[in-house]
C-alpha positions in Angstrom: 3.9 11.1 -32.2 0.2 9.9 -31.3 1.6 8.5 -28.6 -1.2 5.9 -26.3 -1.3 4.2 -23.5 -2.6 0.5 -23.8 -3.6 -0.2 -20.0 -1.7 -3.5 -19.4 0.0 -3.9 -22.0 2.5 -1.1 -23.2 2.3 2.0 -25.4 1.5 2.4 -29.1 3.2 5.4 -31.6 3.9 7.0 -34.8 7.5 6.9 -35.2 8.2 8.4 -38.8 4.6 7.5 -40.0 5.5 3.9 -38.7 3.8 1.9 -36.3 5.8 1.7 -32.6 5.0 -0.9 -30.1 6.6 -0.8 -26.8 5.7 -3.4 -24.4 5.1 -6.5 -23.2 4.2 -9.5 -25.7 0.6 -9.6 -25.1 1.2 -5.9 -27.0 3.0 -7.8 -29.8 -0.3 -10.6 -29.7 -3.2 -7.9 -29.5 -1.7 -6.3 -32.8 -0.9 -9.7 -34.8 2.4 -9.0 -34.9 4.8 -12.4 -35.5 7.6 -13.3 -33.0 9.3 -16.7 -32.3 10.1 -16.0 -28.4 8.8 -17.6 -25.5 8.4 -14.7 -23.2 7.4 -17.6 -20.3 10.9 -18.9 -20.8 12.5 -15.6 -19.6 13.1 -15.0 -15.8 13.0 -11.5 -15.9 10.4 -9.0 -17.1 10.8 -8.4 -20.9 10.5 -5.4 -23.1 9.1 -5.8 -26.7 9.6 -3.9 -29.7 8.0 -3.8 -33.1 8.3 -1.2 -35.6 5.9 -1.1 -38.8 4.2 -4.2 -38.4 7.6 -6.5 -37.5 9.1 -7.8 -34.4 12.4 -5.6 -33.8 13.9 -7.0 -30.3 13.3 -7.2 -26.7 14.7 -5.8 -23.8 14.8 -7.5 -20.1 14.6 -5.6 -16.8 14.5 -6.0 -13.1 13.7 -4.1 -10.3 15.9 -4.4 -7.5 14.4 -5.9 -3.9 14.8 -2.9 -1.5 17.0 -3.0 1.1 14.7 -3.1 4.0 12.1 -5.2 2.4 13.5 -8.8 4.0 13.1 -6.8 7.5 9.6 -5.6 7.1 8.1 -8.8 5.8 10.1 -10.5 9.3 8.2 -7.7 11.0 5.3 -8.1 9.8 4.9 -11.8 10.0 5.8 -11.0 13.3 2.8 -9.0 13.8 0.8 -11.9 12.4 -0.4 -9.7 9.0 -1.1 -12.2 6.3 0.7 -10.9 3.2 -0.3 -11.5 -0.5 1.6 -10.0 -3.1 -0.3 -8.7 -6.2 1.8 -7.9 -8.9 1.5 -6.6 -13.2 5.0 -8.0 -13.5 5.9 -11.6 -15.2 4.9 -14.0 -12.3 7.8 -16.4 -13.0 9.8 -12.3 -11.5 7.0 -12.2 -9.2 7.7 -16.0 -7.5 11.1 -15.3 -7.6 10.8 -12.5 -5.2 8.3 -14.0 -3.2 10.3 -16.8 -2.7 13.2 -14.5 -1.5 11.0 -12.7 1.1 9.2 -15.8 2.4 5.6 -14.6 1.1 3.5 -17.5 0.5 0.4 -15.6 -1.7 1.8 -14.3 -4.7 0.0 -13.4 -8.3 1.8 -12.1 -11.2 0.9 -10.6 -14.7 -2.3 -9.0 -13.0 -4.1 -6.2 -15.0 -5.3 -3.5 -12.8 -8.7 -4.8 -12.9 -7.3 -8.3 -11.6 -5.6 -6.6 -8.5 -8.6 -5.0 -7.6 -11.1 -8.5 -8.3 -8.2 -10.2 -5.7 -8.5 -7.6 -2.9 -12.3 -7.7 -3.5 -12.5 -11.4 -2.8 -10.3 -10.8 0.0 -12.6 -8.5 1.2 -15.2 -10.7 0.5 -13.9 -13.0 3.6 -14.4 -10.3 6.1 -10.9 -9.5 6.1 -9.6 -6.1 6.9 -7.5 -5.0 4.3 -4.5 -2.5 3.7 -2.8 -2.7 0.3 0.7 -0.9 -0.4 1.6 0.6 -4.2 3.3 2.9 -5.9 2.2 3.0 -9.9 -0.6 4.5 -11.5 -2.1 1.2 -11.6 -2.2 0.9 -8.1 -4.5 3.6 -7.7 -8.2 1.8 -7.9 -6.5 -0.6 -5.4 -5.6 1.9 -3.0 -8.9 3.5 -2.8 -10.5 0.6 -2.6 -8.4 -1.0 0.6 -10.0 -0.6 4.0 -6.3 1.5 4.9 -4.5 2.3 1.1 -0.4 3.4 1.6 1.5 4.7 -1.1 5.2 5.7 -1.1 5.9 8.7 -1.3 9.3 9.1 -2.8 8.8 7.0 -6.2 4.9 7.0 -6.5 2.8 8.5 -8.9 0.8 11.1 -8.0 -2.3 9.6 -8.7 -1.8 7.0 -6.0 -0.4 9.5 -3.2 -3.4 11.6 -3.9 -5.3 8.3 -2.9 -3.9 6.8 -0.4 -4.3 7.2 3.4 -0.8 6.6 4.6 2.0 7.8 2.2 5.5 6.8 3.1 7.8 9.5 2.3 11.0 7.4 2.2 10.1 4.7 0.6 11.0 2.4 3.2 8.7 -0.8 3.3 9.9 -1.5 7.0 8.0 2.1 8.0 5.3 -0.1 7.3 5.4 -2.3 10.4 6.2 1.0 12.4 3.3 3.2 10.6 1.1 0.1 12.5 2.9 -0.2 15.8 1.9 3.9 16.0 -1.7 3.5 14.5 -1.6 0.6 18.0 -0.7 2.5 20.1 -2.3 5.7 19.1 -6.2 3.7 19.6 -4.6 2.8 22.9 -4.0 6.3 24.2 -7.0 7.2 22.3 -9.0 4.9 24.3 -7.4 5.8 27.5 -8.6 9.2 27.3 -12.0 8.5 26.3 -11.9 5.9 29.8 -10.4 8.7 31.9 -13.0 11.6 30.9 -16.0 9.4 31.4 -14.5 8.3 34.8 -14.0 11.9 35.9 -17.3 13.1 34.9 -18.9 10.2 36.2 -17.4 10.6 39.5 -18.0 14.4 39.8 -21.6 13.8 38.9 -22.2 11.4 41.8 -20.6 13.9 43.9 -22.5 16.6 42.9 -25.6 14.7 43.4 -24.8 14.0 47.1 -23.6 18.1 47.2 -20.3 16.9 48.0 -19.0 18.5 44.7 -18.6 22.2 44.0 -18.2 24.3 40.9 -14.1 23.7 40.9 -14.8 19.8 40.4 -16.7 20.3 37.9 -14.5 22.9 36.1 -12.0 19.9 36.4 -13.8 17.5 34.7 -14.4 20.2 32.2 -11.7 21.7 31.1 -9.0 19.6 33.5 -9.6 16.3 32.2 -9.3 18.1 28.3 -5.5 19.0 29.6 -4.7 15.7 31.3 -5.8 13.9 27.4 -4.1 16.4 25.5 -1.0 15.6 28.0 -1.8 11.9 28.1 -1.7 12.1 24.0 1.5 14.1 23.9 3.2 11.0 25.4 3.6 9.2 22.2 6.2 11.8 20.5 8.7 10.5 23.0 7.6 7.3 22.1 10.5 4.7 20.6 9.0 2.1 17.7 10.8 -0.8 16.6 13.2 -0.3 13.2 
């Protein structure tokens, strides 16, 4: 009963008229409550527990890396994105995977305030910025990034609601692919823009000489709209790199 969020550090209850803590030790710390564990000396993220005032237990956790994720780091790297990880888990979890996936940036036990002061100073060096999330937390990051992406299969709503790119399958490599098509997209985009101006710009010479008739410039009307709607309908047949 009464149960309450504590943002960053766990959840507080009534559990038969007795206090329930569930989190992580900061939790156990903000509320006085008396444990002899080292939380730093444990790899993986840890669960506390304390029930009417006393230090029950803990529980350890970790996520999984997904299965795609060692391919769209490669990718991106490849694509010469500079990646920094920003994390609320343990950082001693958080350099662990880092380590695994070859990212050099990585920050750990960040509050959601933190991960938004670290894309701020990121920001701050004129750097375009597109962060990736999933939790709740994630959400005053997201709408802060230049480009926010959420996936869409696990994320809270919150964050999907946010976010400019969702990726329904939760796939981190569809992340290198979601910029290869956002490439090539301002590359046909561009192309089009280029080819009406050349038209027009053609047909208006000519029609200043009275070469030009009312044909031409129907052409470079409503001919050159069809030749960029065509011109765009090139990249559904379009292959991307998985």
């Amino acid at each position: 009963q009464q149960v309450e969020e504590i943002s960053g550090h766990g959840l507080k209850a009534l559990h038969n008229n007795k206090m329930l803590l569930v989190g992580n030790f900061k939790l156990l710390n903000k509320f006085n409550i008396a444990h002899t564990v080292d939380p730093n000396a444990i790899t993986d993220t840890v669960i506390a527990i304390a029930l009417d005032n006393l230090f029950v237990g803990f529980i350890t956790i970790a996520d999984e890396i997904k299965d795609d994720a060692q391919q769209a780091i490669k990718r991106l790297h490849q694509m010469q994105v500079q990646i920094t990880m920003l994390s609320g888990d343990k950082s001693t979890v958080v350099q662990r995977v880092a380590s695994s996936l070859q990212i050099k940036n990585a920050f750990g036990d960040l509050l959601p305030e933190d991960k938004v002061n670290k894309v701020k100073e990121i920001k701050s060096k004129n750097e375009s910025v597109a962060f990736v999330g999933d939790g709740v937390n994630d959400a005053p990051v997201v709408a802060l990034s230049d480009v926010g992406i959420a996936m869409g299969g696990l994320g809270s709503d919150a964050t999907i609601e946010t976010a400019d790119v969702v990726i329904q399958n939760d796939e981190p490599s569809k992340i290198a692919t979601a910029i290869q098509i956002g490439k090539q997209t301002k590359k046909i985009v561009w192309q089009n823009i280029s080819l009406a101006f050349a038209v027009k710009l053609i047909v208006l010479l000519l029609g200043a000489g009275g070469v030009a008739t009312m044909w031409e410039a129907v052409f470079a009307d409503v001919g050159v709209a069809l030749l960029a709607i065509v011109n765009a309908v090139r990249i559904q047949q379009m292959k991307f790199d998985k």
